[in-house]
N, C-alpha and C positions, 0 to 999 in steps of 0.2 A: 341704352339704345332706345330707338323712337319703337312705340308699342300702341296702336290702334285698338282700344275695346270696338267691339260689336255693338255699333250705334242702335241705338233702339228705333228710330226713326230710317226709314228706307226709302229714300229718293230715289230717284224716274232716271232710271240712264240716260246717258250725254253726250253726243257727239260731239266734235268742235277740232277747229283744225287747231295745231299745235305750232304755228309758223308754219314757213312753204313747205318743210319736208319733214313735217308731221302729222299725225291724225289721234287723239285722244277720246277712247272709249271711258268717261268717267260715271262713278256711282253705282259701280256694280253690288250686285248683293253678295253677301258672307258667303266666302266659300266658293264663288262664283270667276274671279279671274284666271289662274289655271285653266279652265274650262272653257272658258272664252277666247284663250290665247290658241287652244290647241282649234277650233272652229274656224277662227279666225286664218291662221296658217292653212287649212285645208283651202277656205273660201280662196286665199289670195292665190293659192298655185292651182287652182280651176281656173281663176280669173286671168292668170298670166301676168300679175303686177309684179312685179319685184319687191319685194319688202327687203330695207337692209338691216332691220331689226324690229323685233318686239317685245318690250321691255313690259314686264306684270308687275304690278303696284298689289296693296292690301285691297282696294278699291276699283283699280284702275286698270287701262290699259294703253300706252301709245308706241304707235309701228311709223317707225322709220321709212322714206318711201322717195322717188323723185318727184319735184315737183308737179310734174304736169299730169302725177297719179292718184293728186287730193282729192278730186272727187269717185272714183273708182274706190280708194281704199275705206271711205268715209258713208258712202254708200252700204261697204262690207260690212262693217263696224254694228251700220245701224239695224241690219239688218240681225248679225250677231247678239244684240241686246236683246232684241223679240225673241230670238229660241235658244238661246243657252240658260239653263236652269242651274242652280248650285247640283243639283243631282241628276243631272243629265251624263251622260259616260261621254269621256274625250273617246278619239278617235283610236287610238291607238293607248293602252296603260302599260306602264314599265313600275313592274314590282319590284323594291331589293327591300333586304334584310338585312336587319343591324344590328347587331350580336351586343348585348349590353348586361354588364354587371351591374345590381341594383343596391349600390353600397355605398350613394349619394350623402351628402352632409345635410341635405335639408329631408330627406328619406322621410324621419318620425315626424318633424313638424308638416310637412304636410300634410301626413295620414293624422295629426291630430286637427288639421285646421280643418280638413275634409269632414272629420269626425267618422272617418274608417279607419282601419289596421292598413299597415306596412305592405302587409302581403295583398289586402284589397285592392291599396294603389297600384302595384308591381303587377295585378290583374288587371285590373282597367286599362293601364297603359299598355301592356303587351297585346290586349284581345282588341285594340283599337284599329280602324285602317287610315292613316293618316293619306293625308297630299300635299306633296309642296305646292302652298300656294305663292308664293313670291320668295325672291331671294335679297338679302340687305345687312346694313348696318357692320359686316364685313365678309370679305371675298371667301365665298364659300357657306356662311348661316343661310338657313335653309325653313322660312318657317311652315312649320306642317299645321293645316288644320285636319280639326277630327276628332280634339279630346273633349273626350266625353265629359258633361256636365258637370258630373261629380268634382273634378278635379280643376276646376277652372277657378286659378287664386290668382288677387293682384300683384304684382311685382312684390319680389322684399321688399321691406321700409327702408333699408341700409346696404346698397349693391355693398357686393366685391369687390376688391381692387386688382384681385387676379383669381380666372377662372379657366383652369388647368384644358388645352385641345385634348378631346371628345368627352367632354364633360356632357352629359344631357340631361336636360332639362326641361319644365315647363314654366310658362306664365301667362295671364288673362286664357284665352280660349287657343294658344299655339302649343308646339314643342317643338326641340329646337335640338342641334351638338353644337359646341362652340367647336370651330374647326381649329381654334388655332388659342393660347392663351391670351387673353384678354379679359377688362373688367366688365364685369355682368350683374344686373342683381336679378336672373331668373332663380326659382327652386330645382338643384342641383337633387337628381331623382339617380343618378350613376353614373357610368363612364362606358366607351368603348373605345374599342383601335383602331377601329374602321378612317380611314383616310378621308377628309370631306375636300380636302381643298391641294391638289398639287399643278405648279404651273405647269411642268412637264407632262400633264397626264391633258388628252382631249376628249371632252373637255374639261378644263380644271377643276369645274366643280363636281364634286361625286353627286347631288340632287340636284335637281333640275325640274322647275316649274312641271308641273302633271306626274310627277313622278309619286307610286304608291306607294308607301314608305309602313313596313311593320319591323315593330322591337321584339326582339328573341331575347327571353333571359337566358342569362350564363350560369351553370350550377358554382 
């Protein structure tokens, strides 16, 4: 799956329209889209625009709109870029809890690439407060920023071919469940049962862009 490191270099946000019934907020800072999407939705329903979506990117952000709302929304945007901070509080935070056994297959190579113990990572990771910051690569993956330094390794050198739904896991500066089986090459740090992805359920995805996401171990 496509995996964005944290550019070292931090370009200038970017308005630009996206075709006629688009508007793309690009170059946002790490950390910073979630944030911006939730600003954004406030600004547009003060505004009275219609948005008929807003899609968050790793970077990015573009909202869906009619036509003759481009410059209204694009206006919004810009003005969005000037005060949304990566550590500015959205408008409203939805915390849940995700119940996880920490009995992963990549568990010790991590904690020896880290060069901490088992139990070090399984702290790190649980005392963390993640955010989804964007959703991709399949219906329901959910990636959280928020993991702490320590723990921040490149992809495996050799993915998966199959990586069991509620596998969790991390890689470069995200973590992640796979909602459903699929190949992956993130480090597989546990599992849980928690449901990420059911069509029947509204909305299907159990996270959701801004949403604060902490791991509970399971004895």
């Amino acid at each position: 799956m496509p995996l964005d490191l944290h550019d070292d270099i931090q370009r200038a946000p970017v308005v630009l329209a996206y075709g006629a019934e688009a508007s793309m907020l690009d170059h946002l800072a790490a950390g910073q889209s979630a944030r911006a999407r939730e600003a954004v939705l406030r600004e547009i329903a003060i505004a009275g625009v219609v948005a008929h979506d807003v899609v968050v990117g790793a970077r990015s952000l573009v909202v869906t709109h009619q036509a003759n709302d481009g410059e209204k929304v694009r206006a919004i945007l810009r003005d969005v870029s000037l005060h949304t901070t990566p550590e500015s509080s959205p408008g409203t935070q939805h915390f849940v809890e995700i119940a996880v056994r920490y009995n992963g297959d990549d568990l010790d190579s991590v904690a020896q690439q880290c060069g901490i113990t088992t139990r070090e990572v399984i702290s790190l990771h649980t005392d963390a407060d993640f955010v989804v910051e964007f959703c991709g690569f399949a219906p329901g993956f959910a990636y959280l920023t928020g993991l702490p330094l320590t723990l921040v390794l490149p992809r495996r050198t050799t993915p998966r071919p199959r990586v069991a739904a509620g596998s969790v896991a991390i890689a470069a500066h995200y973590s992640a469940v796979y909602p459903r089986e699929s190949p992956g090459g993130w480090h597989l740090l546990g599992n849980t049962t928690h449901e990420m992805w059911n069509i029947n359920r509204h909305p299907p995805a159990f996270l959701q862009p801004g949403t604060h996401v902490r791991f509970v171990e399971l004895a």
